[in-house]
C-alpha positions in Angstrom: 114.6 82.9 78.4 114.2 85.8 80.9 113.6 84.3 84.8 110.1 86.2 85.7 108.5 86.3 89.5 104.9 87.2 89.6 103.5 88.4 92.6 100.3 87.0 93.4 98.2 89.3 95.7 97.4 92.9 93.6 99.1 91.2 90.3 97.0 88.2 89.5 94.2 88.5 92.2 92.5 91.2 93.8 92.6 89.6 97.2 94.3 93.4 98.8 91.0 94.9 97.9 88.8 91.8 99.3 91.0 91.3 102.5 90.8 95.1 102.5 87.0 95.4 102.6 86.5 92.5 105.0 89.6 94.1 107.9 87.3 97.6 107.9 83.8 95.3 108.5 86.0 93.7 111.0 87.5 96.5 113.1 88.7 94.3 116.2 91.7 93.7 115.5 94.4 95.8 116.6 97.2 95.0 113.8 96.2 93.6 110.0 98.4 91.0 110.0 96.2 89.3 113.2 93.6 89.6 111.0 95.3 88.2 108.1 96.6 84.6 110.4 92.2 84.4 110.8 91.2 84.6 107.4 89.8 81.9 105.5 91.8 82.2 102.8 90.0 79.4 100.7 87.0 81.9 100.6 89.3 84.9 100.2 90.7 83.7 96.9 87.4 82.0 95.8 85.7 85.6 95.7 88.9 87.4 94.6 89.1 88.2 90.8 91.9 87.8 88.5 92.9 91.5 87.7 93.2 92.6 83.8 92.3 88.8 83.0 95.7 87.8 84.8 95.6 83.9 84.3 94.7 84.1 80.8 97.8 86.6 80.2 99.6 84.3 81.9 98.7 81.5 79.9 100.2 84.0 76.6 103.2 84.5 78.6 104.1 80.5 79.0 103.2 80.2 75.3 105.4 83.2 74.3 108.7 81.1 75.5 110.3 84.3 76.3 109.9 83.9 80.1 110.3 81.0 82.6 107.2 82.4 84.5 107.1 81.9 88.6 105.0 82.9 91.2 106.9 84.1 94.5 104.4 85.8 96.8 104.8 86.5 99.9 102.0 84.4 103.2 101.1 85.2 106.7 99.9 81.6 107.3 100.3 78.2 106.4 96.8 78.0 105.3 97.2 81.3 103.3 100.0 79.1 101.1 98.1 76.1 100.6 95.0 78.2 99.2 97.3 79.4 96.6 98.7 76.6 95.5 95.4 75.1 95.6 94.5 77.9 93.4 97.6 78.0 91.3 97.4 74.2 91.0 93.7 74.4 89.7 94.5 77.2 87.2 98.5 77.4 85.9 99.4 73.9 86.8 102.4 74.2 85.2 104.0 77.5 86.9 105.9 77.2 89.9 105.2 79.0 93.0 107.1 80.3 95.7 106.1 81.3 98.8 108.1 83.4 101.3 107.3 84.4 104.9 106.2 87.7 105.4 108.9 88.5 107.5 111.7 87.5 104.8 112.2 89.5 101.8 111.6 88.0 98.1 115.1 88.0 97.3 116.4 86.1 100.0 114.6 83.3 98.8 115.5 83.6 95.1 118.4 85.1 92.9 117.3 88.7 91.8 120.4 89.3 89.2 118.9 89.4 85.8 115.5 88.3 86.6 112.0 90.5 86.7 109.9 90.8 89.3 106.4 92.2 88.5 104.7 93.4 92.1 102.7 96.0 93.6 104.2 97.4 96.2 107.3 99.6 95.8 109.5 98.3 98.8 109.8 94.9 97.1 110.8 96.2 93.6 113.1 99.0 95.0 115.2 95.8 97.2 115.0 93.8 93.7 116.9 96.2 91.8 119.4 96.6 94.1 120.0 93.3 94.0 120.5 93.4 91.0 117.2 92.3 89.4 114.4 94.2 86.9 111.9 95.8 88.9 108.4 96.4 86.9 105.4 98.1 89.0 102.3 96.7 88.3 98.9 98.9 88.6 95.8 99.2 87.5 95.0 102.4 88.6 96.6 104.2 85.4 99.3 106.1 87.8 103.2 106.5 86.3 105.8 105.1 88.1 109.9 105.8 87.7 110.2 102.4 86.8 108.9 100.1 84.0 105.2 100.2 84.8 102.3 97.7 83.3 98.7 97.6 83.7 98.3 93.9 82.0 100.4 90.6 82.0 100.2 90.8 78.3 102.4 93.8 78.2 105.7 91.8 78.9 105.5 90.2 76.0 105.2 93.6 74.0 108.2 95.0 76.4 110.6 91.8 75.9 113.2 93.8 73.8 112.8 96.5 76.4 113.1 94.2 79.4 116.0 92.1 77.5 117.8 95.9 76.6 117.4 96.6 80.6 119.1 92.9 81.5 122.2 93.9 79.5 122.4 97.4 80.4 122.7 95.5 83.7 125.8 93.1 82.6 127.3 96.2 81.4 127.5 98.3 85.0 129.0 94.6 86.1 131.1 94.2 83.7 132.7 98.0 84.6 132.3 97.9 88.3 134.4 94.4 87.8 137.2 95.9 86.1 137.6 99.0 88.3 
């Protein structure tokens, strides 16, 4: 079974476009992240969507047994993290999620080697495959990408062999760099 993170914001909500939408309504604030530690988050994820029907793909991908799904997404607040375990809790009660301080980087908190992380934004997928780990960018917005791209949960399952191909290919470099 292939470890996978999901991220949560742009991946299986739309809450980027919602927070968004309300930080240009709301132009008093001087840095986005001040406006982020004010935000109800309850209400943010309550009128947030899932994006490309996100919990029911992750529902396939628990049922596939090819992945040990997890959610690792990074929070500005304490309250931001409780919504989404709230939310997680109500909806994949049986998927783990990780939170991670805004200032800390996904893989500090969790082992990269050999595991996928499916996220938005390019920073975090470019320091997970240094680290070792399978970067896939997710979008919806139909754009290529020079890494494994998908547009739906649902497509992991279709690009297991792919993924699994990628995790050796991986071992391999090891494997050399170890005997040189």
């Amino acid at each position: 079974m292939i470890k996978l993170y999901l991220d949560f914001d742009g991946v299986i909500l739309d809450t980027i476009d919602v927070t968004y939408k309300m930080y240009e309504k709301n132009k008093k604030y001087k840095d986005i992240r001040d406006f982020y530690r004010t935000l109800d988050w309850n209400y943010v994820i309550e009128v947030s969507n899932p994006i490309n029907d996100s919990i029911n793909c992750i529902h396939n991908l628990i049922n596939s047994s090819l992945y040990d799904v997890n959610i690792l997404t990074h929070v500005v607040t304490r309250e931001e993290a409780i919504a989404k375990k709230k939310y997680i809790d109500n909806n994949l009660p049986s998927v783990k999620l990780i939170t991670v301080d805004r200032d800390i980087d996904k893989c500090d908190v969790v082992d990269c080697d050999n595991s996928v992380l499916v996220d938005d934004y390019m920073g975090n997928l470019e320091l997970w495959q240094s680290k070792g780990g399978i970067p896939i960018k997710f979008s919806d917005k139909g754009k290529e990408y020079d890494i494994m791209s998908i547009n739906s949960l649902n497509m992991l399952i279709d690009k297991y062999d792919e993924i699994k191909k990628m995790i050796k290919s991986y071992d391999n470099k090891t494997l050399v760099n170890l005997k040189k």
